[in-house]
Phi, psi and omega in degrees: 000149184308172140267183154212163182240155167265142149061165184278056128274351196070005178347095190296158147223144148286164201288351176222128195285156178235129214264109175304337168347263188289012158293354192217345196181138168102342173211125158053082154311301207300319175303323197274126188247090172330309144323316182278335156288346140291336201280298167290001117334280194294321200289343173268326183256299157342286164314003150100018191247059186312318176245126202271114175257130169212168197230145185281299188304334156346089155134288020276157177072334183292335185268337079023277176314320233229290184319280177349294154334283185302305125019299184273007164230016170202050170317292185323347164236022154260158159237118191284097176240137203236150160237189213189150172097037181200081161297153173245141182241190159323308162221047185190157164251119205245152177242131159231114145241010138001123182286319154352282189297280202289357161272332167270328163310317163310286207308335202268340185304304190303325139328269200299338161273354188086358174261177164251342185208154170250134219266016193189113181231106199254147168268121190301296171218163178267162178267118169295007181245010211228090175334123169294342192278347174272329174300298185330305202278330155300324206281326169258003147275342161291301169354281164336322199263005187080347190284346185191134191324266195228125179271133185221183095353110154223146218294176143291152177267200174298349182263357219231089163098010197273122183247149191310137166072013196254134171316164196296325185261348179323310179288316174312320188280015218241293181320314193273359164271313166330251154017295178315324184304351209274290200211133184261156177297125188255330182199147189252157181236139198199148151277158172205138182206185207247313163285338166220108201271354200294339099033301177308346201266312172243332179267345132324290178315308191323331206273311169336319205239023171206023141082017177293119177284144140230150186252147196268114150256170195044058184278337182274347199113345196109003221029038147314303190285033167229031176042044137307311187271141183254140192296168189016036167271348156103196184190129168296161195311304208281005193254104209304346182319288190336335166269316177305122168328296176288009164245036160271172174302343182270323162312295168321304202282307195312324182282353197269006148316313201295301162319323189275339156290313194295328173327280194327320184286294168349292221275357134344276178286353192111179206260011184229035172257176202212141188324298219298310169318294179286334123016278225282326212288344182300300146329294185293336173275033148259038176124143183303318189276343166297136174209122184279155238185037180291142193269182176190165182212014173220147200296346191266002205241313157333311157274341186270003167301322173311318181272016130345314189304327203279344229244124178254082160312150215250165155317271179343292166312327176284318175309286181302347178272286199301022182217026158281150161332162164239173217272151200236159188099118185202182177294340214266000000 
């Protein structure tokens, strides 16, 4: 697989990433197999998918707990990234950035993965009670302390803090000048998708034009795009689908153009190429700097996401993407 690089250290990664998530938390409890999600592990990093994203909040913790294993026998073909700055309580999620908290949360990470150092340690959300340049600067004494690569971001969604009339990223980008002053940024984390594009209008450039990696998160949709799913087939309780505005069933069925575009484009390329791939191939052809992050917990979906990289959208394709519906149904 191609590389691409993070940040001005040049941090190498393969260009499309494996997002560790649903192995341990947000989807579908009942599915997630601790074996089969190592397997798919090893099955992404054979194919050349170097980065692994998982979370201290992740389980909580179990996911972590799970990268690790693997880690402790092939540190030397991952780039690990992890974040920090989210409690999960009983029914609610909490922001701690507090400098304190985040020095010790590294050291426990850093445990549970089996490692020594982390190459990408990102702040999840900033804490409102908390100056962010006082977490950013604890968070760059690990650095300092050797304990970690590099530091990144990830934006707020739509909900988080959107004030009327203000673009979707105002408050990320408001953070991410702030932050910079402290210690600079190697990499910002955003959704982006072919259905959620908002990304492209300002916090790409921002990350474009100061050499900044971003990494796409929900590049497949949550997996919608990756035309698997059937409209009113439903969700376990525990499974964040169950909520989202765009996975009721009237939603689902109202997106299924957009899927029906990525077909079109797919059956192009042959016959064994798939929505979810040009999904992905959509993405990676917004800049060199961009790296997609799709999650996944079964090992053929791994790959063939890795094999996405390889997949060259045509003028003709790009065109029929850029004349999909935009998707209806969102947080805001």
């Amino acid at each position: 697989m191609e590389c691409r690089t993070i940040g001005a250290g040049g941090l190498a990664v393969g260009a499309v990433g494996l997002g560790c998530m649903p192995m341990s938390w947000a989807y579908s409890g009942s599915r997630q197999r601790g074996d089969a999600s190592l397997r798919t592990v090893h099955r992404a990093l054979d194919a050349g998918s170097t980065l692994l994203d998982t979370a201290d909040m992740y389980g909580p913790f179990t996911n972590e707990l799970l990268v690790g294993r693997v880690l402790k026998e092939r540190r030397p073909d991952a780039f690990v990234s992890t974040k920090v700055g989210l409690l999960v309580g009983e029914q609610h999620v909490v922001a701690n950035g507090r400098p304190g908290y985040v020095k010790r949360a590294c050291d426990a990470s850093l445990r549970r993965l089996q490692t020594d150092v982390i190459d990408l340690y990102q702040l999840h959300r900033a804490d409102p009670e908390v100056p962010v340049e006082e977490t950013w600067g604890a968070m760059a004494e690990l650095v300092r302390a050797g304990k970690v690569r590099a530091l990144g971001l990830c934006a707020m969604g739509a909900r988080g803090g959107r004030r009327s009339g203000a673009g979707l990223h105002d408050t990320t980008l408001r953070q991410l000048q702030r932050v910079q002053q402290v210690f600079p940024v190697s990499a910002v984390q955003a959704e982006l998708s072919v259905w959620s594009p908002e990304a492209l209008r300002s916090l790409l450039p921002w990350c474009e034009a100061r050499g900044v990696g971003f990494l796409a998160a929900m590049p497949l949709g949550n997996g919608f795009l990756t035309g698997t799913l059937t409209p009113g087939e439903g969700f376990e309780p525990d499974d964040l689908r169950a909520r989202h505005p765009r996975f009721t069933a009237e939603m689902m069925a109202a997106n299924q153009p957009i899927v029906a575009g990525l077909r079109r484009v797919a059956r192009r390329h042959g016959p064994e190429v798939t929505p979810a791939q040009v999904a992905l191939a959509w993405v990676l052809s917004r800049g060199r700097h961009v790296i997609p992050v799709p999650g996944t917990k079964q090992e053929r979906w791994a790959a063939q996401n890795a094999a996405a990289a390889q997949l060259r959208l045509t003028p003709e394709d790009f065109t029929e993407l850029a004349r999909l519906p935009a998707a209806q149904g969102s947080w805001d």
